[in-house]
C-alpha positions as CSV (number, residue, x, y, z in Angstrom):
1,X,30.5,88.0,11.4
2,X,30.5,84.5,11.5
3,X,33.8,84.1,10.3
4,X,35.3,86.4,13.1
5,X,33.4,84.4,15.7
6,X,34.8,80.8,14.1
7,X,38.1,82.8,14.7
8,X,37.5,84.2,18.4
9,X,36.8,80.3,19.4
10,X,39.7,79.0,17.2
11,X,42.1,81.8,19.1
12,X,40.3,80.8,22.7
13,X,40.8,77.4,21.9
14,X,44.8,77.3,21.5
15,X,45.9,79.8,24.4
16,X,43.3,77.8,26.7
17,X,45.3,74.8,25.1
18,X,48.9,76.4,25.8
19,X,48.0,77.3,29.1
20,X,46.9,73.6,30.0
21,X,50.3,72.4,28.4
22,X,52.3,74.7,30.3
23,X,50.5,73.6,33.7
24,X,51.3,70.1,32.6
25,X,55.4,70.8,32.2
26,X,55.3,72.3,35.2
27,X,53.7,69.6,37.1
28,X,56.5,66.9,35.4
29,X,58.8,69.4,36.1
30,X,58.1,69.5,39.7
31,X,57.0,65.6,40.1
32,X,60.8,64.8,38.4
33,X,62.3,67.1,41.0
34,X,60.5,65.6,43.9
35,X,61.7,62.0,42.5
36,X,65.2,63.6,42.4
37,X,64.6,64.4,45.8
38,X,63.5,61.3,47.2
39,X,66.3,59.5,46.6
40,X,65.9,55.8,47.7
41,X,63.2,56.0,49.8
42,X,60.6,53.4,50.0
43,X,57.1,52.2,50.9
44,X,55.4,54.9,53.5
45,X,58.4,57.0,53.8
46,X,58.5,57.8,50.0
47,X,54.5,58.4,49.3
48,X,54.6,60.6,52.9
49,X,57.5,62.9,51.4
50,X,56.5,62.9,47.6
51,X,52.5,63.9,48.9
52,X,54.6,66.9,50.9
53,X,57.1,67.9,48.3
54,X,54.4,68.0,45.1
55,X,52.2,70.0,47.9
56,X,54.6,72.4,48.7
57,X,54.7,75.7,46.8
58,X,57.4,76.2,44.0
59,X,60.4,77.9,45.6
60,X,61.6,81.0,43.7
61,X,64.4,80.2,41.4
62,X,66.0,83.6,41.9
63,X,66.4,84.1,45.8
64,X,68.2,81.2,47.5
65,X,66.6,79.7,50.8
66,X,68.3,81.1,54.1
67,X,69.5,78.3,56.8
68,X,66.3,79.2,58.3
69,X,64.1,79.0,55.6
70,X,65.6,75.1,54.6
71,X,65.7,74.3,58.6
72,X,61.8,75.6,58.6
73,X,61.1,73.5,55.5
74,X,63.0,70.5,55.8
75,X,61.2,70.0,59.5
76,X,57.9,70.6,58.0
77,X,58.9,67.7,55.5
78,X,60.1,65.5,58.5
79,X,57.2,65.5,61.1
80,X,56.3,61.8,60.0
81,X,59.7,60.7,60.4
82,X,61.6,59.5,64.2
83,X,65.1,59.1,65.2
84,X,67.8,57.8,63.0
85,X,65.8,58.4,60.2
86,X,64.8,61.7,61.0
87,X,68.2,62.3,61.7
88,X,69.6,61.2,58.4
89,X,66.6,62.9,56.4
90,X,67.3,66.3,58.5
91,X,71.4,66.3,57.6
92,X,70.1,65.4,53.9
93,X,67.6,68.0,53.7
94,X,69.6,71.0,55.1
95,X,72.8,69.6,53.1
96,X,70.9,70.3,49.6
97,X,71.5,73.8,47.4
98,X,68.6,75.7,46.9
């Protein structure tokens, strides 16, 4: 009995384990997209978008965004962001696949 038991926690123990790993590559994965994303942006501009992009829920890989879905998305991403930059972000933003 005890033996089963030592094995119940040893089997908890790595799946709880996996599971925490697998959260982890996800989060790398989607912190090395966002830094993909963010180009060359600096200071204010850069913490504002990557605090908004690591936020923002996973798109699904197998359905492409419609024009309206990016417009939608891209503008939530800009509401910080005024004239020439917002401009240039905007024509970025809608300009990227996926």
């Amino acid at each position: 009995m005890i033996i089963r038991a030592t094995a119940l926690i040893a089997v908890l123990s790595l799946t709880l384990g996996a599971n925490t790993a697998f959260a982890a590559n996800s989060q790398q994965n989607k912190m090395t997209e966002c830094n993909k994303q963010a180009g060359d942006k600096k200071g204010d501009d850069r913490k504002a978008f990557m605090k908004s992009c690591l936020a923002a829920a996973p798109a699904a890989a197998s359905t492409p965004m419609t024009q309206q879905q990016k417009m939608t998305a891209c503008n939530q991403q800009a509401t910080d962001k005024k004239g020439d930059d917002r401009k240039a972000f905007m024509k970025s933003c809608l300009s990227n696949k996926g």
